[in-house]
N, C-alpha and C positions, 0 to 999 in steps of 0.2 A: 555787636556791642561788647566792650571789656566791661568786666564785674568788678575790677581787682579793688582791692584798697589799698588806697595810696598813705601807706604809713610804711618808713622804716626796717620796721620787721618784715611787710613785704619783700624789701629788699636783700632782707638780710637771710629770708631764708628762699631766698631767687640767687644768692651769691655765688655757691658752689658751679664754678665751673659753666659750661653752655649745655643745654638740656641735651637727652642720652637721645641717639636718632638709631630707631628700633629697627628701620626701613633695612632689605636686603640688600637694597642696590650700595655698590660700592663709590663713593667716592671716588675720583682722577687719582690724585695727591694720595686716599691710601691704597690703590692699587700700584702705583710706582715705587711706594712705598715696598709696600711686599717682594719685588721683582726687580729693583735696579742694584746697581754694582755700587759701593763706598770709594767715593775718588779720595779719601782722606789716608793717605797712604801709610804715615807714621805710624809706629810701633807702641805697645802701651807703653813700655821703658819712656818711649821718646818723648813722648804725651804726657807722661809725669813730668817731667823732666821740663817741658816746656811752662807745664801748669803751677808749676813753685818758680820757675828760676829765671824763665825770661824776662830782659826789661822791659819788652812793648806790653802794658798790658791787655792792648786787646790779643796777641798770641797768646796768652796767660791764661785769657777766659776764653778763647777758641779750645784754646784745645781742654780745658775742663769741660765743656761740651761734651768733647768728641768722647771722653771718658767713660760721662754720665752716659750718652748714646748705647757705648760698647758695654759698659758694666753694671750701670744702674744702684743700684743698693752697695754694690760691692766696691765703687769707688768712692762714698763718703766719708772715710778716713781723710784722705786727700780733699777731698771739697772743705771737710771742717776746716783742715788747715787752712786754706785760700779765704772760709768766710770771715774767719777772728786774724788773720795777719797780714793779707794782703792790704798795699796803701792805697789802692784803688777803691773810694767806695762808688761807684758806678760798675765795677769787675760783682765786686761783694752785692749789689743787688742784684745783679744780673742771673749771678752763681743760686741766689737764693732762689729766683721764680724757677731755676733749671730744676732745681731737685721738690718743687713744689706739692708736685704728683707722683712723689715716688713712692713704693709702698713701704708700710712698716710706722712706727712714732718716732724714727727719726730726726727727720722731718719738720713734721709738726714739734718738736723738742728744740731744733736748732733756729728754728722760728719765732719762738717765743721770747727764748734769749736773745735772741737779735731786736725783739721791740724795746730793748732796752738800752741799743747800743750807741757810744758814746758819738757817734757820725748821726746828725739827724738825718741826712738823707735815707740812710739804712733803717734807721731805726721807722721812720714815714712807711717805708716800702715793706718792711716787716707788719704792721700793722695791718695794713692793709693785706699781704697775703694770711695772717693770720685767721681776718675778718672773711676774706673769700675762702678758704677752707673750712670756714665755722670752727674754728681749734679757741677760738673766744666770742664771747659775748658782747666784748667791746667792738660796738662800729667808730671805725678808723674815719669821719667825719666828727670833729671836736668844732667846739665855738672859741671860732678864734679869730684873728684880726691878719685880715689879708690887703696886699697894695694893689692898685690897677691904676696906671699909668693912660691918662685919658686920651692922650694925644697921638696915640697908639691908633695901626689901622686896624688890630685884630682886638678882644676883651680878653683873650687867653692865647700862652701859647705853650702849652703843652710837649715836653720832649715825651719824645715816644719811643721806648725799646720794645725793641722789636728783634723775632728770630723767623729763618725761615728757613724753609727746605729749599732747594736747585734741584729740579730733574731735568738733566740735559741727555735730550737724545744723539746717541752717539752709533746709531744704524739707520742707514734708510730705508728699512725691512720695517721699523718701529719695533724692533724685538730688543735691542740694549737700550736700556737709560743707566746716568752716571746718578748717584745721589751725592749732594754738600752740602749737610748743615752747617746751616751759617750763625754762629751767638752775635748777641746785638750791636758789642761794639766791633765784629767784622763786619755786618753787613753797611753798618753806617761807615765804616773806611770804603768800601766798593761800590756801596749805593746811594751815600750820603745821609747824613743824622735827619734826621724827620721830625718835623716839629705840628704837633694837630691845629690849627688857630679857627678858632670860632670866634664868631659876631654874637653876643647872646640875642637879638632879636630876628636873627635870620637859623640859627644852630639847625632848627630840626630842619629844614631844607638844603642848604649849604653849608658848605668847609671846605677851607684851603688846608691841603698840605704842605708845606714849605720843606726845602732840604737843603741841604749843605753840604757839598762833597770839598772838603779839607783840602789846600794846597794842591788842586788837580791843574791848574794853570802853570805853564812854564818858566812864570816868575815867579810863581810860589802862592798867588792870591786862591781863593775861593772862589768855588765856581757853582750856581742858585740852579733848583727848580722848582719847579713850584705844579702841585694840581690844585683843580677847582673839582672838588666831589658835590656831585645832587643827587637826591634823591626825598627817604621821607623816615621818617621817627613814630614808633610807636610808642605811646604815654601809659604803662598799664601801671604808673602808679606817681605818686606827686613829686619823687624825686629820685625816677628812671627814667632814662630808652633807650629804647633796642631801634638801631636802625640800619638802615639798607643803602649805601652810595653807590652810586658809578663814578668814574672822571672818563673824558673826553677831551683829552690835550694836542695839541699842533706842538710837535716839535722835530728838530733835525734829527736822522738816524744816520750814527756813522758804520758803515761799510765794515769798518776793522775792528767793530764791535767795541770799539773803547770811546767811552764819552771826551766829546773836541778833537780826538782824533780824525783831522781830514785825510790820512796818508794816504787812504782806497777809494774815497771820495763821499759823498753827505747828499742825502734826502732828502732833502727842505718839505718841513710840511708832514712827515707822518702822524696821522690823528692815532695814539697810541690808548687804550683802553685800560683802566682798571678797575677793580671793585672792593669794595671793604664794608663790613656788617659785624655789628657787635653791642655793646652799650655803654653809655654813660649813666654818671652817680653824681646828683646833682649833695650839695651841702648849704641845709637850708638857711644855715648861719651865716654864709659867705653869701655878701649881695653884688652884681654887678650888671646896671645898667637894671636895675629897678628887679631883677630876677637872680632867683639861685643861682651859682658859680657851679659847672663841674669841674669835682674834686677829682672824679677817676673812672680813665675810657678803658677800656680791653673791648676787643674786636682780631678776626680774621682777615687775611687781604688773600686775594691773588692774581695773576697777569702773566704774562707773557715777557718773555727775554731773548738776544743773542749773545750768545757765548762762542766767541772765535777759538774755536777749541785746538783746530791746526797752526794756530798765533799761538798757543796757549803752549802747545806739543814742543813747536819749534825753539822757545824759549823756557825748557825745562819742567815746563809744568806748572809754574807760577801760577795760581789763580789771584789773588789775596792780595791786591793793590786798589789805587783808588782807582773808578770807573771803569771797572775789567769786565764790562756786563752794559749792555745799551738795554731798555728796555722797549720794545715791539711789540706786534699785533699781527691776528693771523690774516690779516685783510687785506694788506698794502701789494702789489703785486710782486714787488721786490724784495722788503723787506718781509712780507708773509714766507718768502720761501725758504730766509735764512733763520728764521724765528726757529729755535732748537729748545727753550729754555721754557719748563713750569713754573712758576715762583708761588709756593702756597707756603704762609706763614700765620701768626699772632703779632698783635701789639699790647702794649699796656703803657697809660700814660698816667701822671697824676700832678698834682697842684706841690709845689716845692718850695721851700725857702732857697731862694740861689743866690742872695747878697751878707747872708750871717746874719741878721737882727734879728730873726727870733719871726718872722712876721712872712708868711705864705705868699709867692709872688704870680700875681695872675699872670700877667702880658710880661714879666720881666725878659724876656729870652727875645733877639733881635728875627723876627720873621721878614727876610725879602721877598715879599710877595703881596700882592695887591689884592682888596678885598673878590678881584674877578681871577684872579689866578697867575697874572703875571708879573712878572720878574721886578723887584724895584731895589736897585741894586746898594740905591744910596738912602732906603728907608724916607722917603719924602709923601710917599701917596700917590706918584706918580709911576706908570708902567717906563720902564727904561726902552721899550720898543714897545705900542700898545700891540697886543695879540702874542707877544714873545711869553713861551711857558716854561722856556730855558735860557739859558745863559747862552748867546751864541756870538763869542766874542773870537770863535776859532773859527768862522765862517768870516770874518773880516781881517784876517792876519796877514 
């Protein structure tokens, strides 16, 4: 039986961070950690250089990243710059959750100032890391007036940043791994943007993840995937939980490790595995569908990948395009063998104004994917192939 009481404060002093795990045993992800090689090859010069001056901004905030990774404290000079000048404000929150946990009042200084800043998206996400640090007493859930668009098969759809680590094994001895940190708007160009969408009367058992990997088709359109995560939610207080999903998805695995890439040939059918656990922050002012709105998810994910690293070799090295990474499972007898890739990361998602009026948009974000998981490409409620959990419009070309 939980005790807790469900108020607020509960929450607010449950904020900081995921509890401290005292346990010896080491984690996968930080044992790889401690012992793989950096395939991020640039130089800090180049890395500066990249993080002021390039036009893409996801290279921009890649390699701010890579900065903070190598130098920590000693690169926020350079960050301040990118968070007050860069015109990216999706780079600028991004840049802010990186130096979150840095040490020192930095930090928490340049945080503060940003819950003030003239981009409300920034200013939203500042608030909220503010309030998850405890650096204010102000909780980042206000009474305020939000849309939800009824017609809609999800009640929310949530964009989710998200960063992650790549450990690719690059010995069959299991003695090298490569490590790439990935910032959020890389991994969404290589993995596709990810959108959370709950049902609120199904949420603590079910959620779709919806994704969009950008102009990966040959005519330049977008190309959908979608998971269906189950599992269960703990309620240890009136507007929390903490919960635990798996997905279980069918879909194609391409051979040459690049999603709709048929040129080494496709798998029909690999049941591909993932998991993700963390929590939601429900905002008891915000109603939808007779029940609180969550305002704001963070959670962990991890799974399995292929990365055609001798594709990769032969064309210079390139990682950093879209779909350069098929994600797998170590189970399939074919694709278990070429499975080389850890994927353990964070997300963080929250409730957004994304049309300018002033007014917080539940479901405003186009989610292709049906309340079961599959693909629905033209947003109608119907699956575009029932059972389809990807886009497979490169297996009919």
């Amino acid at each position: 039986m939980t005790n807790s009481v469900p108020t607020v404060a509960h929450d607010q002093a449950l904020s900081q961070g995921f509890a401290d795990d005292l346990d010896p045993i080491i984690r996968f992800n930080d044992s790889l950690r401690l012992t793989s090689i950096e395939l991020e090859r640039r130089t800090d010069d180049e890395l500066t250089h990249d993080g002021l001056h390039n036009p893409d901004p996801a290279v921009r905030e890649h390699a701010l990243y890579q900065l903070l990774a190598r130098q920590g404290v000693e690169a926020l000079p350079l960050v301040e710059t990118a968070l007050f000048e860069d015109q990216d404000p999706e780079l600028r929150i991004n840049v802010l959750w990186a130096i979150e946990k840095l040490p020192g009042e930095r930090a928490r200084e340049l945080t503060l100032a940003l819950a003030s800043d003239k981009d409300t998206r920034v200013q939203e996400w500042a608030r909220v890391f503010a309030w998850e640090m405890q650096w204010t007493q102000t909780d980042f859930r206000l009474a305020r007036e939000a849309a939800h668009r009824p017609a809609r098969t999800f009640d929310e759809t949530l964009f989710l940043h998200i960063n992650c680590d790549l450990y690719v094994r690059l010995s069959p001895k299991n003695d090298l791994w490569g490590h790439l940190l990935m910032s959020p708007r890389m991994l969404a160009r290589v993995y596709g943007q990810a959108l959370a969408c709950p049902i609120t009367q199904t949420r603590e058992r079910r959620l779709v993840i919806a994704k969009t990997l950008k102009n990966l088709h040959e005519d330049g359109t977008d190309h959908y995937e979608s998971f269906l995560f189950q599992g269960f939610t703990e309620r240890p207080s009136a507007t929390r939980g903490n919960f635990y999903f798996e997905a279980h998805a069918r879909r194609p695995f391409y051979l040459s490790g690049r999603a709709d890439d048929t040129s080494e040939g496709v798998i029909r059918d690999v049941m591909i595995p993932f998991a993700r656990e963390g929590q939601w922050f429900l905002n008891p002012d915000i109603i939808v569908d007779g029940e609180p709105a969550i305002e704001y998810v963070r959670g962990r994910f991890q799974g399995w990948a292929y990365v055609n690293v001798e594709r990769i070799q032969k064309h210079g090295g390139e990682f950093l395009f879209p779909g350069n990474s098929v994600l797998s499972t170590l189970h399939h007898p074919v694709a278990g063998m070429k499975t080389n890739t850890f994927l353990a990361g964070s997300f963080k998602g929250k409730l957004i104004d994304w049309d300018g009026d002033g007014i917080l948009d539940l479901n405003y974000l186009p989610a292709h994917a049906t309340a079961d998981g599959e693909i629905d490409s033209d947003l109608d409620g119907v699956p575009d192939l029932p059972g389809a959990t990807a886009c497979i419009r490169a297996l009919h070309a």
